[in-house]
C-alpha positions as CSV (number, residue, x, y, z in Angstrom):
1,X,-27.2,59.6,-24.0
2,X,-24.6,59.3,-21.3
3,X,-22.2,58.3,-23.4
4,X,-22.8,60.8,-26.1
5,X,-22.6,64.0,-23.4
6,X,-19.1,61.9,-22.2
7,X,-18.2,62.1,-25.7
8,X,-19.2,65.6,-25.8
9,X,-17.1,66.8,-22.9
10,X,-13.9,65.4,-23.8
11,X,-14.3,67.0,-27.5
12,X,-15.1,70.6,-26.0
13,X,-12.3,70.4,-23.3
14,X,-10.1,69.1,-26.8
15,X,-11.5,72.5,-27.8
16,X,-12.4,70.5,-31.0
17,X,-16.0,72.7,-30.8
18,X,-17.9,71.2,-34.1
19,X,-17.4,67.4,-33.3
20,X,-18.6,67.8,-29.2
21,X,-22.3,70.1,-30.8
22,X,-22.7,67.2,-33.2
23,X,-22.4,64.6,-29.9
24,X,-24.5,67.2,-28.3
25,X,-26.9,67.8,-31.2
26,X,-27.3,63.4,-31.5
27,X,-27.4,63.4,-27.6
28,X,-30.5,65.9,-27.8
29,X,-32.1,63.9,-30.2
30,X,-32.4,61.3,-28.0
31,X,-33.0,62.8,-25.1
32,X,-36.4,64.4,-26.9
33,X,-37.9,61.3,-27.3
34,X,-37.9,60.5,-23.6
35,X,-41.6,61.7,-21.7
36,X,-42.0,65.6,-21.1
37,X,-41.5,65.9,-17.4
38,X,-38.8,62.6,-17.3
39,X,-36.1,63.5,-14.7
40,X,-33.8,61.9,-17.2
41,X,-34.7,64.3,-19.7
42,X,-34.9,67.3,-17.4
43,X,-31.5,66.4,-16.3
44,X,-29.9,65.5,-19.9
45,X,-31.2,68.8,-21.2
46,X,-30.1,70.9,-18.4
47,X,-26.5,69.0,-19.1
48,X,-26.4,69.0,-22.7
49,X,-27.2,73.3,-22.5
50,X,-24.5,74.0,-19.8
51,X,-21.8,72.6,-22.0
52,X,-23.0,74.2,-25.1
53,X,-23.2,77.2,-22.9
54,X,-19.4,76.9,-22.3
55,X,-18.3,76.2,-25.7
56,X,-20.1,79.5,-27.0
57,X,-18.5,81.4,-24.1
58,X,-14.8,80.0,-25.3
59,X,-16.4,80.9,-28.5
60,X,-16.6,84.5,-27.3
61,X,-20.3,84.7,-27.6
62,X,-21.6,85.1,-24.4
63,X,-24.9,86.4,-25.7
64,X,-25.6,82.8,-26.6
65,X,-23.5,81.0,-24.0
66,X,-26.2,83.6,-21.7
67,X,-28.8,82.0,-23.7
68,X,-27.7,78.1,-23.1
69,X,-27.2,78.7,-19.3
70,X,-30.2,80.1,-18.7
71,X,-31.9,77.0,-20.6
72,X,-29.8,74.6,-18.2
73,X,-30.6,76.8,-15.0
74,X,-34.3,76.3,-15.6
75,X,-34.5,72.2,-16.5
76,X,-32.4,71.7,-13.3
77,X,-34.6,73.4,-10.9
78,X,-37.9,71.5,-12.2
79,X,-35.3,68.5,-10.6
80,X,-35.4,68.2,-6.2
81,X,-32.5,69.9,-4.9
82,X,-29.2,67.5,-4.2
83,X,-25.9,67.7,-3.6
84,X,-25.3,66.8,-7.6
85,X,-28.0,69.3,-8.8
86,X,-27.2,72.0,-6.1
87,X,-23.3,71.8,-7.4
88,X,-24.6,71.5,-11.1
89,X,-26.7,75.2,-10.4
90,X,-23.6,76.5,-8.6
91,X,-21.5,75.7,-12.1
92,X,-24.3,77.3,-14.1
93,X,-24.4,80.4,-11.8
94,X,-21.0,80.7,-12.2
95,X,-20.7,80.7,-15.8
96,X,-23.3,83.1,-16.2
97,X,-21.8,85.5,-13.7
98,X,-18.7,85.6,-16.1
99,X,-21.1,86.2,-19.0
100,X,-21.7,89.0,-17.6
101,X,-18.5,90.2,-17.1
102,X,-17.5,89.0,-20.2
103,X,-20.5,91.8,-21.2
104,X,-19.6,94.5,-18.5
105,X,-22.5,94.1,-16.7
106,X,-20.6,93.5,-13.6
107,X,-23.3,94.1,-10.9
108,X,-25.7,91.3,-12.8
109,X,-22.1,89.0,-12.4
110,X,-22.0,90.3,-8.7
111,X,-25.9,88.6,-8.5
112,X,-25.1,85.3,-10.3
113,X,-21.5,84.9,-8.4
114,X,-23.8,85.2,-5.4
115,X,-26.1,82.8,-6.6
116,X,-23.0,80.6,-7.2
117,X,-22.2,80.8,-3.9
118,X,-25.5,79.8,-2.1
119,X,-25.8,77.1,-4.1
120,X,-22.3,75.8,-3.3
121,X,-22.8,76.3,0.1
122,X,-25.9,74.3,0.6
123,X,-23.5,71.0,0.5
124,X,-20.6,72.3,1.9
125,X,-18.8,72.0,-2.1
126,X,-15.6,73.9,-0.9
127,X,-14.2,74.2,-4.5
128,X,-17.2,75.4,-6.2
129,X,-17.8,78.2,-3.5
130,X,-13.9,78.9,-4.0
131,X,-14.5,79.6,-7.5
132,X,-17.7,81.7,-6.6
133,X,-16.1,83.7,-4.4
134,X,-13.2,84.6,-6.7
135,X,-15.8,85.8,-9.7
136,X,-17.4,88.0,-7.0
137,X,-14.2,89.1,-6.0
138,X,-13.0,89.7,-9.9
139,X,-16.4,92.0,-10.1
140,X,-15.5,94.1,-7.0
141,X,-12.1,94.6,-8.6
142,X,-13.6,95.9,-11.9
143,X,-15.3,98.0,-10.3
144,X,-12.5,99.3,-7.9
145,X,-13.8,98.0,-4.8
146,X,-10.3,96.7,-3.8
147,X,-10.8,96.1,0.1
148,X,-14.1,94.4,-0.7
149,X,-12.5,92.2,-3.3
150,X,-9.9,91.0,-0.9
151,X,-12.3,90.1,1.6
152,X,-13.4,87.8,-0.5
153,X,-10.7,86.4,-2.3
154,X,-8.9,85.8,1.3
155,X,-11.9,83.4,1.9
156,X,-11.5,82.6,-1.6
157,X,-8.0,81.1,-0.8
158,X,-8.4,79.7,2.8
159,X,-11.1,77.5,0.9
160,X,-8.7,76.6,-2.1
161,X,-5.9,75.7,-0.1
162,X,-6.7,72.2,0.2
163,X,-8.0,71.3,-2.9
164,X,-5.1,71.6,-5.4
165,X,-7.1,73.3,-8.3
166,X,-4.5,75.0,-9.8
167,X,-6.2,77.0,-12.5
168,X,-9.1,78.4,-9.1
169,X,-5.4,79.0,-7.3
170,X,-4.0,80.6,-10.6
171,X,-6.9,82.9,-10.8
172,X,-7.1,84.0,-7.1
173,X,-3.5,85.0,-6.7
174,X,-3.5,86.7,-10.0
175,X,-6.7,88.4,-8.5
176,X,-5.0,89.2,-5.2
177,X,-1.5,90.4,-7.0
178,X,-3.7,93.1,-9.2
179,X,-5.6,93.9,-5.7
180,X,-2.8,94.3,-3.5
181,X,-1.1,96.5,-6.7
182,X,-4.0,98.8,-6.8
183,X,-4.1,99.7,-3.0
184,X,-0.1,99.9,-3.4
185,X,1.1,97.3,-0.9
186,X,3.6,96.5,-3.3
187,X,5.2,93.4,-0.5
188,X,1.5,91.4,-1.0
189,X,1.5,92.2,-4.5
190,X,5.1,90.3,-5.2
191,X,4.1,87.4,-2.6
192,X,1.2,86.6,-4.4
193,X,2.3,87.6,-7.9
194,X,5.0,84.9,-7.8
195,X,2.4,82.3,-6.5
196,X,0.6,82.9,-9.8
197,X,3.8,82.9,-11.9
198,X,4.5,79.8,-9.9
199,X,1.5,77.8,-11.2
């Protein structure tokens, strides 16, 4: 099973969609034959819907991707919460959130960014609060609550800054570049606009 979700992952981030649902679909197979209330099972299935959530959303179907995350959300909290299961609910959260702005339901994204964020929080995982702080402060943009949304995205970058993700530091200082724009401080906007044309 473990090698069949490994398999899976490297096809979907291949974006080679068909081949990593077949590794998912053989994976599931197996992983259905293990007892009802197995924490390997809970876990596997939890896994196995999360990354079929992402491949519908780069599918552009975030009805379904919705669908898939919810699935994963609910076998991992039938699991005790740990630093691996708290981070794997704060990745969830976090995809949903941007299933909902993906759908323009940007208050429901607001709730799951949250979510995202608590979870995250709960172990101290620096990058994955990073990246739920800069969905909640993408929904506060959208909704033209620019001050609010660089609140946030200033934590959002305090916490990046010594991690190195470069697409979470892409995204912020795009974020902070269109924020900056909007409220006409056009000295922030070029600062961080040329950090994200940097990267």
């Amino acid at each position: 099973i473990k090698i069949l979700n490994s398999v899976a992952v490297q096809y979907q981030q291949m974006e080679l969609y068909d081949k990593a649902l077949e590794s998912l679909d053989q994976a599931q197979e197996m992983v259905n034959k293990l007892p009802a209330a197995d924490k390997d099972r809970l876990f596997n299935s939890g896994f196995i819907n999360a990354v079929r959530g992402m491949i519908y959303r780069n599918q552009s179907n975030p009805d379904l991707a919705l669908e898939k995350f919810k699935l994963a959300a609910k076998n991992f909290h039938k699991l005790p919460v740990d630093k691996y299961n708290a981070a794997n609910l704060s990745i969830i959260y976090y995809n949903i959130g941007n299933c909902f702005i993906d759908l323009s339901q940007l208050q429901q994204a607001s709730n799951y960014f949250k979510e995202s964020e608590n979870y995250a929080k709960m172990y101290k995982a620096n990058s994955l609060e990073a990246y739920a702080l800069k969905g909640q402060g993408e929904s506060l943009f959208l909704t033209y609550q620019y001050e609010q949304s660089l609140q946030v995205l200033n934590k959002a970058e305090q916490l990046a800054g010594t991690i190195g993700d470069l697409v979470l530091n892409e995204g912020i200082y795009k974020l902070l570049a269109s924020n900056n724009l909007a409220i006409n401080d056009f000295k922030k906007f070029q600062n961080y606009n040329n950090k994200y044309l940097e990267i």
